[in-house]
C-alpha positions as CSV (number, residue, x, y, z in Angstrom):
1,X,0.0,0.0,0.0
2,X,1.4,3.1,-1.0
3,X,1.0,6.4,-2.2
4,X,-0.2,5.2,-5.6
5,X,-3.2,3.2,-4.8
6,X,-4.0,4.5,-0.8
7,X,-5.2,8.2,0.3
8,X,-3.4,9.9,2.9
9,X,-6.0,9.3,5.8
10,X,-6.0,5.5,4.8
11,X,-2.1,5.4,4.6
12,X,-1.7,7.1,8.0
13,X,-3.7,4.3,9.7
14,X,-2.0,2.0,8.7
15,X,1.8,3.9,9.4
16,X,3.4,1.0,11.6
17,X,5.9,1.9,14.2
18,X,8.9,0.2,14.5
19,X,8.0,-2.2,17.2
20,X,4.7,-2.9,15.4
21,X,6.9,-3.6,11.9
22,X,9.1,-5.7,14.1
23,X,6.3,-7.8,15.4
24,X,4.5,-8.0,12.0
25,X,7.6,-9.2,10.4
26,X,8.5,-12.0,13.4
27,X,4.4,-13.2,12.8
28,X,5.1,-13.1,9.1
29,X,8.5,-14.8,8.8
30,X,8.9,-11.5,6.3
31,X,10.8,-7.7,5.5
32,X,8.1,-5.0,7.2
33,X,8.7,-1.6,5.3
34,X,6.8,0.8,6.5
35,X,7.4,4.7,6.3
36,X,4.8,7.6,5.7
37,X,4.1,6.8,1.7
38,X,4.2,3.2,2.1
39,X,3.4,0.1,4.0
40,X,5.0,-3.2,2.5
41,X,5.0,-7.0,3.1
42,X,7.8,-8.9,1.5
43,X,7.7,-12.3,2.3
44,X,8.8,-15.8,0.6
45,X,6.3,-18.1,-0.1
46,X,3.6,-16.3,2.6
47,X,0.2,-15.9,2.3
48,X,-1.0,-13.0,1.0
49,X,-4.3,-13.5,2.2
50,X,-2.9,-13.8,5.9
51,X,-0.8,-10.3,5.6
52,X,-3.9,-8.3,4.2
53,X,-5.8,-9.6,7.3
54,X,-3.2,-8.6,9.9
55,X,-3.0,-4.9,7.9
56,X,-7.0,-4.6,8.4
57,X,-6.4,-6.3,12.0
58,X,-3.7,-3.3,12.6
59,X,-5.4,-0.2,10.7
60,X,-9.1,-1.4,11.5
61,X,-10.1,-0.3,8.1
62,X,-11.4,-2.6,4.8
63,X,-8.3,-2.6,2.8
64,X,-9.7,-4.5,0.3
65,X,-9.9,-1.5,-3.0
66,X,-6.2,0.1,-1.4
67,X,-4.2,-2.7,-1.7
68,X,-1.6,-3.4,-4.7
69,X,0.2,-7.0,-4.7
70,X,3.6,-8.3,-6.7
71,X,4.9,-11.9,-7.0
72,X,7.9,-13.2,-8.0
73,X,9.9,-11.4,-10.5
74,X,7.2,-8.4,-10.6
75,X,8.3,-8.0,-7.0
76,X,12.0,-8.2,-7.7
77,X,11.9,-5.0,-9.6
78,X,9.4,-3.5,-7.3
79,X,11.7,-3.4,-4.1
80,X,14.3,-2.2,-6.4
81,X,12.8,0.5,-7.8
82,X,11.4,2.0,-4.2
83,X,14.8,1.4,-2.9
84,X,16.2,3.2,-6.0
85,X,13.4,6.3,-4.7
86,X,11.7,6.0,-8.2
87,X,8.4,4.6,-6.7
88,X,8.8,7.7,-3.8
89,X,6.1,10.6,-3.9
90,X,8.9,12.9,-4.4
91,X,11.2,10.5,-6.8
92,X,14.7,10.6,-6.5
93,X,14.6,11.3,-2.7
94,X,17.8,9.8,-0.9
95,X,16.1,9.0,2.8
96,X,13.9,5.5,1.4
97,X,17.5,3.9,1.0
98,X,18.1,4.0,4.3
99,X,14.5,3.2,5.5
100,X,14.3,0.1,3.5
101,X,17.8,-0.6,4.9
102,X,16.4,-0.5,8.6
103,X,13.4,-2.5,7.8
104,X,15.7,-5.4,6.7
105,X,18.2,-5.2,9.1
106,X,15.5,-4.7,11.8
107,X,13.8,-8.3,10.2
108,X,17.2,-10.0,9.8
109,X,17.7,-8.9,13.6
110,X,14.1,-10.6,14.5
111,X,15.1,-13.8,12.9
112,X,12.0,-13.5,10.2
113,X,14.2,-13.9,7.4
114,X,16.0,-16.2,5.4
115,X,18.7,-17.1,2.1
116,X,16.6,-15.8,-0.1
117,X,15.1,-12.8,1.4
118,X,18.8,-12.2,2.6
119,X,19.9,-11.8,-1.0
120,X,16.9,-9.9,-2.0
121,X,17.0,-7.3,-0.4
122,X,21.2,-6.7,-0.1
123,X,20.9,-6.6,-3.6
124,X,18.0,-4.0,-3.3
125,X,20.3,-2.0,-1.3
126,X,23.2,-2.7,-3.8
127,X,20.9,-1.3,-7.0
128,X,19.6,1.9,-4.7
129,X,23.0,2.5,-4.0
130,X,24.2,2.5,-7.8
131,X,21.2,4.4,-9.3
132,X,21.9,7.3,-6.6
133,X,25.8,7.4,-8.2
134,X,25.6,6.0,-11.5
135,X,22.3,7.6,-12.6
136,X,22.4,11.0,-10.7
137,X,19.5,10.5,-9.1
138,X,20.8,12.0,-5.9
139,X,20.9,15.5,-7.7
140,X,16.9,15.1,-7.3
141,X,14.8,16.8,-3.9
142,X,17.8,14.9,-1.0
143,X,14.5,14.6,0.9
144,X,10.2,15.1,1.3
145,X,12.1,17.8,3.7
146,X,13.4,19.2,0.8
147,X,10.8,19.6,-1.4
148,X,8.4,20.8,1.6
149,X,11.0,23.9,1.8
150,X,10.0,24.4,-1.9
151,X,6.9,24.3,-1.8
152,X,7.1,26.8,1.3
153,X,9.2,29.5,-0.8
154,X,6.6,29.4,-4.1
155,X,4.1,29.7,-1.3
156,X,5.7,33.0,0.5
157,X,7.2,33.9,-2.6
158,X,10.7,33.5,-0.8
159,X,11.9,32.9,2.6
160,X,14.1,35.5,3.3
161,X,13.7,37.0,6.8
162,X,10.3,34.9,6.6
163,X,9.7,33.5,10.6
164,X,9.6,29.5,10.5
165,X,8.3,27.3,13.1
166,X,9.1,23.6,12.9
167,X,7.6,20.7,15.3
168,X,9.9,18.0,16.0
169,X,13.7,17.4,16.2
170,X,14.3,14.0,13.7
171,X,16.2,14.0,10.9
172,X,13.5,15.4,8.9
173,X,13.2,18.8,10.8
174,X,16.7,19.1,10.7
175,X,17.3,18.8,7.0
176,X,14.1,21.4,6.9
177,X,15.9,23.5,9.3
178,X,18.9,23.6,7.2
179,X,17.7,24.4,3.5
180,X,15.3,27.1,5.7
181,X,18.3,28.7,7.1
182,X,20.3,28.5,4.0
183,X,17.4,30.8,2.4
184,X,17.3,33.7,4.7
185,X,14.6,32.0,7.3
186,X,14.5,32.6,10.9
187,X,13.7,29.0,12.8
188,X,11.9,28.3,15.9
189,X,12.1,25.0,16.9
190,X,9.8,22.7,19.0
191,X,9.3,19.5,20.0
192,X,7.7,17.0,22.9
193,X,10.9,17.7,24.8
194,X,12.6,20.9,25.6
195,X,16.2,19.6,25.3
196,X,16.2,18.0,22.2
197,X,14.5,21.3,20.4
198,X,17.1,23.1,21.9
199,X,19.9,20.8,20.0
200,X,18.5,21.2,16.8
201,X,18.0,24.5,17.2
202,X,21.6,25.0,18.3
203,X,22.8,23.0,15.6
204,X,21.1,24.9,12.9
205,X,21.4,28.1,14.0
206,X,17.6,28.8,15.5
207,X,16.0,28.4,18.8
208,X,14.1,26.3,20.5
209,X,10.1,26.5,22.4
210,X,8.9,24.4,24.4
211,X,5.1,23.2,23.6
212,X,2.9,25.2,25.8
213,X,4.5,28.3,23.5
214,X,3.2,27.6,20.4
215,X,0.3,29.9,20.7
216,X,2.7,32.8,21.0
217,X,4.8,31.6,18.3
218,X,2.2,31.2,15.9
219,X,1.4,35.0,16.2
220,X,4.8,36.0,14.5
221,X,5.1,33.1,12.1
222,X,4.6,33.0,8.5
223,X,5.4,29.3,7.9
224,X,5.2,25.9,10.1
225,X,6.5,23.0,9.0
226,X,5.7,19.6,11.0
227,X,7.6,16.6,11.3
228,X,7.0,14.4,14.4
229,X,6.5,11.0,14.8
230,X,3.0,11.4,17.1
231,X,0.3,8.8,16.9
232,X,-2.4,12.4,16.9
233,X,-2.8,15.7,15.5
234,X,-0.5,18.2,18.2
235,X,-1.6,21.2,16.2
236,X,-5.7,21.9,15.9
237,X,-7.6,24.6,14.2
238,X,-8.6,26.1,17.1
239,X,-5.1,27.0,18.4
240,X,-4.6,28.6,15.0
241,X,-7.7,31.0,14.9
242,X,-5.4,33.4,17.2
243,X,-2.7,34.2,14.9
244,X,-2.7,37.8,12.8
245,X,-1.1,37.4,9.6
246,X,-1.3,35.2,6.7
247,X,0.3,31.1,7.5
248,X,1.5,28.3,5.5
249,X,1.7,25.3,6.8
250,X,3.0,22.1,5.3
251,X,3.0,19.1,7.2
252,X,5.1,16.1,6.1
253,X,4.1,13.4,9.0
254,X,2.3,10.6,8.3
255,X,0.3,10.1,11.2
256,X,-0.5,14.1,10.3
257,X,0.5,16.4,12.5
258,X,-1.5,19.5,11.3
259,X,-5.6,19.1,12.0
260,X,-7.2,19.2,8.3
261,X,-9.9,21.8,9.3
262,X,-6.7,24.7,9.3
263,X,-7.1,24.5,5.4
264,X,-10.7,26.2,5.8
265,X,-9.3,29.1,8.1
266,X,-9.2,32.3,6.1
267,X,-5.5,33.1,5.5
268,X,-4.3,29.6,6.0
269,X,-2.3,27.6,3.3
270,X,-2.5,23.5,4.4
271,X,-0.3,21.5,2.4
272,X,-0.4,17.4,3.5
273,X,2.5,15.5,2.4
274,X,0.2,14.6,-0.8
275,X,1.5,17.8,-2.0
276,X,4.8,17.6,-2.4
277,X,5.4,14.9,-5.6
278,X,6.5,17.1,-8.5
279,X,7.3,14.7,-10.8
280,X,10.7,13.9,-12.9
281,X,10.2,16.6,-15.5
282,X,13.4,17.4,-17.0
283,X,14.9,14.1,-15.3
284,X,14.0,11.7,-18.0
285,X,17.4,10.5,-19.4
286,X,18.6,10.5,-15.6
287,X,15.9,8.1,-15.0
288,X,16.3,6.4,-18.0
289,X,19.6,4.7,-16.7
290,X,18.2,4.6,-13.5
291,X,15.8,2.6,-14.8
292,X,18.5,0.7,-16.6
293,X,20.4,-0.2,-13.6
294,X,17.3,-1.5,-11.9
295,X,16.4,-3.8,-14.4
296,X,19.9,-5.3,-14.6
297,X,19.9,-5.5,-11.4
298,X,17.0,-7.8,-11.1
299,X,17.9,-10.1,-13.9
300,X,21.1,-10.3,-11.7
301,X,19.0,-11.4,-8.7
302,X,16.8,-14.1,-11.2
303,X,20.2,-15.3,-12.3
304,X,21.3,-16.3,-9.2
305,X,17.6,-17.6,-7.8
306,X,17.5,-19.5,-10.8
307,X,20.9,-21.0,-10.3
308,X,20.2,-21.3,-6.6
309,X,17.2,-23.3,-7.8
310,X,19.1,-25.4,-10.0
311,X,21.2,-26.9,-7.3
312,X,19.2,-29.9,-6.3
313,X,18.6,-31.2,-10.0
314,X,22.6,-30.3,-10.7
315,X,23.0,-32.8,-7.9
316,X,21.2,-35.3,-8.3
317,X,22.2,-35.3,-12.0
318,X,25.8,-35.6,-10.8
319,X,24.9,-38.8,-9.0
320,X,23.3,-40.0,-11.7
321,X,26.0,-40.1,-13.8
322,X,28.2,-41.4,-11.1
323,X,25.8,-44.2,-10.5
324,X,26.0,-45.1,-14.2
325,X,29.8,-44.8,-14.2
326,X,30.3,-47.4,-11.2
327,X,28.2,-49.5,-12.9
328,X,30.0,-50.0,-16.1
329,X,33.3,-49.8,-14.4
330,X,31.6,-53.0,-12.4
331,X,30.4,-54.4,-15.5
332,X,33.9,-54.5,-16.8
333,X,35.5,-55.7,-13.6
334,X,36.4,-59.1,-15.5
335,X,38.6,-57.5,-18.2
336,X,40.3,-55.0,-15.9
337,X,41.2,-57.9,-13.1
338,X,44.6,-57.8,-14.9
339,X,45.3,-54.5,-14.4
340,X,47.9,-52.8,-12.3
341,X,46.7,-50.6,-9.0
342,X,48.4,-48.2,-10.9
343,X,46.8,-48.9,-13.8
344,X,43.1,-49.3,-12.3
345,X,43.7,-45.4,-10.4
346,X,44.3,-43.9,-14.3
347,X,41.2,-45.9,-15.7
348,X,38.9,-44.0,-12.4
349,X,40.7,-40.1,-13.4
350,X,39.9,-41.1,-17.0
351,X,35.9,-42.6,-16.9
352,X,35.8,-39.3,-13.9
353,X,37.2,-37.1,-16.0
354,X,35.0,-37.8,-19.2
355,X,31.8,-37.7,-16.5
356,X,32.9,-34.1,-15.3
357,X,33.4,-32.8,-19.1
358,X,29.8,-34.4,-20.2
359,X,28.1,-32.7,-17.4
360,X,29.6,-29.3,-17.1
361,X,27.5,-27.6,-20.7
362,X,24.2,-29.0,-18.8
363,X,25.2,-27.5,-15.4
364,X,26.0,-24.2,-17.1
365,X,22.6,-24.3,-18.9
366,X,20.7,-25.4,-15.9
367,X,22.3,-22.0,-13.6
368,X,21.3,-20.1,-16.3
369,X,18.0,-21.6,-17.3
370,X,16.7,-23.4,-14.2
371,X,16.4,-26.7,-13.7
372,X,13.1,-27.9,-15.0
373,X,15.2,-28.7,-18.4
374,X,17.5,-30.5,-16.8
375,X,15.0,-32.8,-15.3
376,X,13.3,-32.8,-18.0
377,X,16.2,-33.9,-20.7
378,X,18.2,-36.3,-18.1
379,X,14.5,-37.8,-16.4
380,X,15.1,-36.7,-13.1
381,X,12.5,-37.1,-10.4
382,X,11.6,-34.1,-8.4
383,X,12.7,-36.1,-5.3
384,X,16.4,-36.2,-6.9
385,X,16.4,-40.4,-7.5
């Protein structure tokens, strides 16, 4: 469920914390992604069935016309191309790398994974990490922060000596804090805890409020910008109603921040994290190769599931052969009896040796192809006899 196919208000119910992603993924045996555009299963052999129940268990909502599903290579390229940020609302972004990163490592942790999921998703990682170099990508918005600054300035027409007040001290109020500063803004920074708005605000040159003075500094402000993690609303359109100028406010948490009724108070601007997708106009050759990279990629990761898969039949085609081989060489016991030890140790290299160098075009083939022809050509029973 994502962006694409889920409105905001469904998406935000279903936003799963990281404990709740953890637990999900333990139940699940599978990779929990979950971040404010997206919530994602990724699972070997599950039950898709099973996940969507747990989702509507979790959000309490009929997912039933919201949810999108992807098997087998369809999903490859999937997870590669939101690792790569080309399935993010703002495409390009930099910070879904890292998210998809911390939902494997936080499954891998949790013991829900395995081999295959394993090399699924390092490789996911490995094909994010070459379309950000590779195909430029990382030119693109370096965040929803970013492009929430953006979308502030054509707002205010500019932010010079504009007055900013940001909830929250993450990583996404920081990198707002930043590109505000480096266009003439004035920050105010706030969050749950005094201390921590007071880092961030040292950090970036601002200062910090605690909670209980956001009515005050809503009076002076021309712009908020909202970025906590909080299950509920913390700003509601009664606490706005005081202020005496003209406000934009953009709020880029999922839970929302920002109470929706602000958008029908005269001389406020509500812009939901909805708003901030602008597209990859001018990008196209840029995402061209990223697109490129992805695919190759993913026929990477087939190549090695297939040859993974291919194992078993390889082996039992290998014993096969050596089955026939002691056979004969038992058949012909009788004419070899005057042989030499010496002698009887050349004619096992030689018959091995002619085995090995029948067998190895197949075995190429069968990494490359699977091993349904092998079976298939050599009549080899799924059980490997």
């Amino acid at each position: 469920m994502s962006h694409r196919n889920a409105p905001l208000e469904v998406r935000e119910r279903l936003f799963l914390g990281d404990g709740d992603a953890i637990a999900l993924a333990k139940e699940l045996g599978a990779v929990v992604l979950s971040t404010c555009n997206r919530t994602e299963i990724y699972s070997l052999g599950g039950d898709p069935e099973r996940a969507r129940e747990e989702l509507e268990r979790l959000s309490r909502l009929d997912l039933a016309n919201v949810l999108a599903s992807w098997e087998g290579d369809e999903a490859v390229e999937h997870l590669f191309r939101v690792a790569a940020g080309l399935d993010s609302l703002v495409p390009g972004e930099g910070q879904i790398l890292g998210q998809v990163r911390l939902a494997y490592e936080s499954a891998l942790a949790a013991g829900a994974t395995g081999p295959v999921l394993n090399r699924l998703f390092e490789d996911a990682l490995h094909a994010g990490k070459r379309v950000r170099t590779e195909a430029k990508l990382a030119e693109m918005p370096e965040s929803v922060a970013a492009s929430a600054v953006d979308l502030a300035e054509k707002a205010l027409g500019g932010l010079d000596g504009k007055h900013a007040l940001l909830f929250g001290a993450g990583r996404m109020s920081e990198l707002s804090a930043r590109d505000l500063r480096g266009r003439g803004a004035e920050m105010v920074v706030s969050s749950r805890t005094l201390e921590s708005a007071q880092e961030l605000a040292e950090r970036v040159g601002g200062r910090a409020a605690p909670f209980d003075a956001v009515a005050v500094e809503l009076t002076g402000a021309d712009l908020v910008i909202s970025a906590t993690r909080c299950p509920y609303p913390i700003l509601h359109a009664e606490a706005v109603q005081a202020r005496v100028k003209p406000l934009v406010l953009v709020d880029i948490a999922v839970p929302r921040d920002l109470d929706p009724e602000i958008a029908g108070l005269d001389g406020c601007t509500l812009f939901d994290i909805d708003a901030l997708g602008d597209g990859l106009v001018g990008r196209e050759e840029d995402v061209r190769e990223a697109e490129r990279i992805v695919a190759e990629e993913a026929e990477r990761f087939a190549e090695w599931r297939r040859s993974r898969g291919a194992a078993p039949a390889i082996a039992a085609l290998r014993r096969h052969a050596e089955e026939i081989r002691s056979e004969e060489l038992a058949r012909a016991e009788p004419r070899l009896a005057e042989l030499s030890e010496k002698e009887r140790r050349a004619v096992e290299t030689l018959t091995a040796q002619i085995v090995n160098k029948l067998l190895h075009a197949p075995t190429v083939r069968a990494k490359e192809a699977g091993s349904e022809p092998l079976r298939e050509l050599f009549a080899l029973s799924d059980d490997g006899d």
